[in-house]
C-alpha positions, 0 to 999 in steps of 0.5 A: 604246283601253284604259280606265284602271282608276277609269273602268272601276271607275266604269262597270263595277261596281255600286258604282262606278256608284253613286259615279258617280251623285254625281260626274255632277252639275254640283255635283262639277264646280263643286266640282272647278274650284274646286280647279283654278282656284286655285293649290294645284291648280300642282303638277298641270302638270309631271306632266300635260305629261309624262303627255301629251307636251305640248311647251312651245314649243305654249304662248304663255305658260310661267307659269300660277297654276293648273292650268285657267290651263294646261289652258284656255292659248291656243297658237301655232297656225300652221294651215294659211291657212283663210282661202284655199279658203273653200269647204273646211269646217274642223275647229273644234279638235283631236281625234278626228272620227267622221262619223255619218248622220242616218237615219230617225227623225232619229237617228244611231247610236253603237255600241249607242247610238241618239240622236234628233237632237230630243232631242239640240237638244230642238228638233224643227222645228229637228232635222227640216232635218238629216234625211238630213245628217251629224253631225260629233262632235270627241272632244278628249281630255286632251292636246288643245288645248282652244279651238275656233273658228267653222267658216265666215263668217256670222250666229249666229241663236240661242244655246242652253244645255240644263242636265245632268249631266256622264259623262265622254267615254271610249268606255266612257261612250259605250257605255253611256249617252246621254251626249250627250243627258245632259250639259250642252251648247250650241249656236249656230245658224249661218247660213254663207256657205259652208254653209247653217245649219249647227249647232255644239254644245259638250258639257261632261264629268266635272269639265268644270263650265263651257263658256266660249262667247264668246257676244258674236259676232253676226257669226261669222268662219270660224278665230275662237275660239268659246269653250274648255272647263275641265278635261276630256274634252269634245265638239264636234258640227257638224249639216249638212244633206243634199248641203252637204258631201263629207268628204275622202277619208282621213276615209271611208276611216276611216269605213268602218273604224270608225275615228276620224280626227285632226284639228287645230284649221283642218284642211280636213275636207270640199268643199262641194258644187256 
């Protein structure tokens, strides 16, 4: 994937890197949303569906006031019956899924990268039961949908905000910095009926100055919208524990590639285990 050239300036140079100091804090997002959120911000759609191949027949509405009106749209989405086949877990949006190990030291590894599964919820009883489990990352880039649901039927125990500054989620960001120890994040901790208690985190980005969570759901249905996020690259990540899942057989051969799998919003991603 070739990096544009702002990103590469921004992460590549020492000046860029000295103006990226600014634009990760919460302050540049929130100023940037507000932009995004008013209707001056409308002449920014046309160019961005031609920039990303967006087809209007995805879209439930075609009049929007704003630019994130249109970024944060909801679609006509006809998944595959998710209800059906309950023991199969679910992508919860579109995006580009990696499957990372959760190894010695309750961490994973990304490239260069080495991320502490404590760090990441700063929770270390917590972070100890997914030792030895796999942690599922949902890239979403620009031209993804950017609504996502709930994996699987059952309880959401705890809800958790962790404040941060916001890099962006291209591969350069992810090869140079923590991003995902960095940015601001949420998470929701699930008791599944299928799953176990599984962990579903949402990872706000550059100029993504608001994850929106639907936060009222005690009670979590499997296919139900969780939440979306403004304007932005951003990130879902799934924790599992050890022996819940088998991924399906395409996602492990592109594991053993390096390589990320597509997915869409209630696409059948892995079995449970018996």
């Amino acid at each position: 994937m070739k990096e544009s050239f702002y990103i590469r300036f921004l992460y590549k140079t020492a000046l860029g890197r000295s103006i990226l100091k600014w634009l990760t804090q919460p302050g540049f997002s929130r100023l940037a949303a507000r932009y995004l959120n008013s209707p001056a911000s409308g002449w920014l759609i046309p160019l961005y569906i031609k920039k990303y191949h967006i087809t209007a027949e995805a879209c439930v509405n075609q009049n929007y006031p704003s630019f994130n009106s249109f970024f944060t749209r909801e679609r006509n989405i006809v998944p595959q019956d998710i209800e059906q086949a309950s023991s199969r877990l679910v992508s919860p949006c579109d995006g580009f899924l990696s499957v990372n190990s959760i190894q010695t030291g309750i961490s994973f590894r990304i490239k260069n990268i080495s991320y502490s599964i404590e760090q990441l919820l700063q929770n270390q009883k917590l972070a100890a039961e997914y030792q030895n489990g796999i942690c599922l990352i949902f890239r979403l880039a620009p031209q993804n949908y950017h609504r996502y649901c709930f994996v699987d039927n059952g309880l959401a125990v705890k809800q958790v905000s962790i404040p941060g500054i916001l890099h962006c989620m291209h591969p350069i960001a992810l090869n140079t910095y923590p991003v995902y120890i960095e940015n601001s994040r949420e998470y929701t901790i699930i008791n599944t009926r299928n799953f176990d208690t599984i962990v579903q985190m949402e990872i706000g980005a550059l100029i993504v100055g608001k994850i929106h969570n639907h936060n009222n759901h005690i009670y979590t249905e499997r296919g139900a919208e969780k939440g979306y996020f403004e304007f932005g690259g951003s990130t879902i990540i799934l924790l599992i524990k050890n022996d819940i899942v088998q991924m399906e057989e395409y996602i492990i051969d592109n594991m053993q590639k390096g390589i990320e799998t597509a997915v869409k919003y209630g696409e059948f991603i892995a079995l449970r285990q018996q």
